[in-house]
N, C-alpha and C positions, 0 to 999 in steps of 0.2 A: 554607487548605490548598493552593490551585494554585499560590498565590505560591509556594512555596517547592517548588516542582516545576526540574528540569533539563528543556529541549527539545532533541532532535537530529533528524534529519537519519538515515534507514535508508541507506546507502550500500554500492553493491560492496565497498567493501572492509574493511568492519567486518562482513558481512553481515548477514542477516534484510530485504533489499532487496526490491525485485519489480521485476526488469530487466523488461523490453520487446526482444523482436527480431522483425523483417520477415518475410515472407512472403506472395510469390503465387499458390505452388502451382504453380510451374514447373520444380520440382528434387523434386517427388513428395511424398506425404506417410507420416507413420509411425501408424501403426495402436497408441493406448494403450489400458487397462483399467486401472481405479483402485479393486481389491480389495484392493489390498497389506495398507491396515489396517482400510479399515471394507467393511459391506454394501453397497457400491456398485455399480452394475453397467453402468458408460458403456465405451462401446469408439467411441473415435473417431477419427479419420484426422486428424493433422495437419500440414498444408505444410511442409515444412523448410524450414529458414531457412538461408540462406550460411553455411557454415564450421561447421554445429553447432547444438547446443541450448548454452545456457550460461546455466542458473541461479543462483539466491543457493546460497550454501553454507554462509549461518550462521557463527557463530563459537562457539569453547570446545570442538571437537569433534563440535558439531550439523550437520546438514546440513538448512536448511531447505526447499531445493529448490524456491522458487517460482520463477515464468517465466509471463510473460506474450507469447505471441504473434500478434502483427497484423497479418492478411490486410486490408487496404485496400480492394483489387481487389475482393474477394466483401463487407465489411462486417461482416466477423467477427475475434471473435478468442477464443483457447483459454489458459486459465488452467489451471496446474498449481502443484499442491502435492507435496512426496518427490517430485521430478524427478531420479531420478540419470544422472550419465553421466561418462563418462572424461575423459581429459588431452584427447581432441581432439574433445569435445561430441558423443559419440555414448551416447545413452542405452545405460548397463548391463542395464535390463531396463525393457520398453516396461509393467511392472504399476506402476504410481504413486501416491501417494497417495491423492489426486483431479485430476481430470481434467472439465473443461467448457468449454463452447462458448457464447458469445453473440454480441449483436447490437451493432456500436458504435454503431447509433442506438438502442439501448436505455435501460433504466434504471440500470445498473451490476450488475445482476442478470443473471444466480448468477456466483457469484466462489468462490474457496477461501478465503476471509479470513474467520473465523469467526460473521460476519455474513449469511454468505455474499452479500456484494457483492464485487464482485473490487475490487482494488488500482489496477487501471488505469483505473480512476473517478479516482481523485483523484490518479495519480501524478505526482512530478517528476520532470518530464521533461528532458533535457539542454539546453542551454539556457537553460531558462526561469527563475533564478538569476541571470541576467547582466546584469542590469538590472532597477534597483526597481519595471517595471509589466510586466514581461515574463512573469508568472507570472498567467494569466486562467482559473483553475477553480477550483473547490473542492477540498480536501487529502482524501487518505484518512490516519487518525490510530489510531494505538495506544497505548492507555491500560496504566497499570502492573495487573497483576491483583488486586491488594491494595487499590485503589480502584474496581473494576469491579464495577458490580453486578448482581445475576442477574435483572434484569428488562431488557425490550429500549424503547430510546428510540423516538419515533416523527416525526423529525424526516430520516430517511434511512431507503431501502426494505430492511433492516434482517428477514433472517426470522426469525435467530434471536441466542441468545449464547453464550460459552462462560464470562460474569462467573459467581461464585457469592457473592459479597458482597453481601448485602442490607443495604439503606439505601445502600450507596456511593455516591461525589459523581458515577460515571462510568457512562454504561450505553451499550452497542452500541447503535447505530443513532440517538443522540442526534448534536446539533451541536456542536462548537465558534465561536466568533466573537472575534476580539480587539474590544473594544471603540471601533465608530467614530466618540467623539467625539476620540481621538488623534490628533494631526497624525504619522503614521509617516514622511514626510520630514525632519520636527526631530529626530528619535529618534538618540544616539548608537550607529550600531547599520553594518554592517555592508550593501553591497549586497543579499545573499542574505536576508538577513535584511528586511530592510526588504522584499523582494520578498514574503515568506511572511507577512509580520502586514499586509501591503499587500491581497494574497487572501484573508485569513481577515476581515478586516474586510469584504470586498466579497461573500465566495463561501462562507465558512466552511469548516468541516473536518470530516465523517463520522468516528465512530468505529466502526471495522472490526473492531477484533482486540484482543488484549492481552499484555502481554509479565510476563515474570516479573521485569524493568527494573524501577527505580523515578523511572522518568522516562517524560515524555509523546515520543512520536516519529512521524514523517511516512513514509509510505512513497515513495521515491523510486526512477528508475532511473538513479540518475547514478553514475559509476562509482570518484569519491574524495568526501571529504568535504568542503564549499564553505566558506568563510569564515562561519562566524555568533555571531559577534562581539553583542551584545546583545539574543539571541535569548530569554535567558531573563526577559524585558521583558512576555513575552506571558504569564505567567502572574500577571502585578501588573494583569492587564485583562480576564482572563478569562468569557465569556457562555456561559452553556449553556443549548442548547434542548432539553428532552427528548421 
């Protein structure tokens, strides 16, 4: 069944991404609550970043509005889901979807990724594509909904899911791993590529989220789509740990 899967690459400019922007808290911070759609009830200050918020924006007329941003300085950073804001990254209204705060020496917990791990656990990051061993973490991974199933894996700290397919090959909070008896240097395959089945052989890849795609996808915060040229290689190799 995985062999005949598509893999991509969530990127700026297809979106459903989860960019990453800076912040030290020396340009002030903005005050959100993320009632918009569920019972939620976080209000919390966060740093502004140079020049703006500027979240994913989704495609087909969706606006997915994740954003990831990271305070260094304190060791925190603040994950947003429905993050809207204008032509010059000024949020339209500070109620958001969800809104939280962690630890980056944490566990990847709480996130907006329906897992609730955040994104910035496993994201690519710019960069780390440009070279076949330049990519040293484990992947956060979106499984198609049609093969997700409504139980949660226990292979990543994982609280809950939004699968509803029971028996499915896919479940939140499971692993993926390309299979490391591969030599991914022989591989006719693409820098980028060879960098992400290079990671998932050493570091694996948490499933996060689910897409209504019928393809398996990485979340990234890179800002066009990279070369991945025999990427769909990884699903004739495919390990799952649930």
């Amino acid at each position: 069944m995985a062999s005949g899967l598509q893999f991509f690459v969530n990127t700026h400019d297809g979106g459903f991404d989860a960019p990453v922007q800076y912040a030290d808290g020396s340009l002030g911070c903005t005050s959100f609550t993320d009632t918009r759609y569920y019972n939620y009830s976080d209000r919390i200050c966060v740093p502004n970043p140079a020049g703006g918020f500027h979240p994913s924006v989704g495609g087909w007329g969706a606006n997915d509005g994740h954003l990831i941003v990271v305070d260094r300085a304190h060791g925190l950073y603040y994950d947003f889901w429905k993050l809207l804001v204008n032509a010059a990254g000024q949020p339209t209204s500070t109620n958001v979807g969800q809104v939280v705060q962690g630890s980056l020496g944490g566990n990847g917990t709480p996130g907006t990724t329906a897992a609730v791990i955040t994104a910035l656990a496993g994201d690519i990051l710019p960069g780390e594509l440009d070279c076949a061993t330049c990519l040293n973490h484990a992947l956060s991974v979106i499984v198609p909904g049609g093969l997700n199933s409504n139980q949660v894996g226990t292979a990543a700290p994982a609280r809950k899911t939004d699968g509803t397919m029971g028996g499915a090959i896919f479940r939140e909070g499971a692993k993926l791993r390309f299979d490391p008896s591969v030599n991914v240097a022989a591989l006719n395959a693409s820098t980028a590529t060879k960098a992400i089945l290079r990671a998932l052989q050493l570091y694996g890849g948490a499933i996060v989220d689910q897409t209504g795609g019928k393809g398996i996808s990485f979340y990234s915060a890179l800002a066009t789509q990279p070369d991945l040229a025999g990427i769909n290689q990884i699903g004739q190799h495919l390990w799952i740990y649930y």
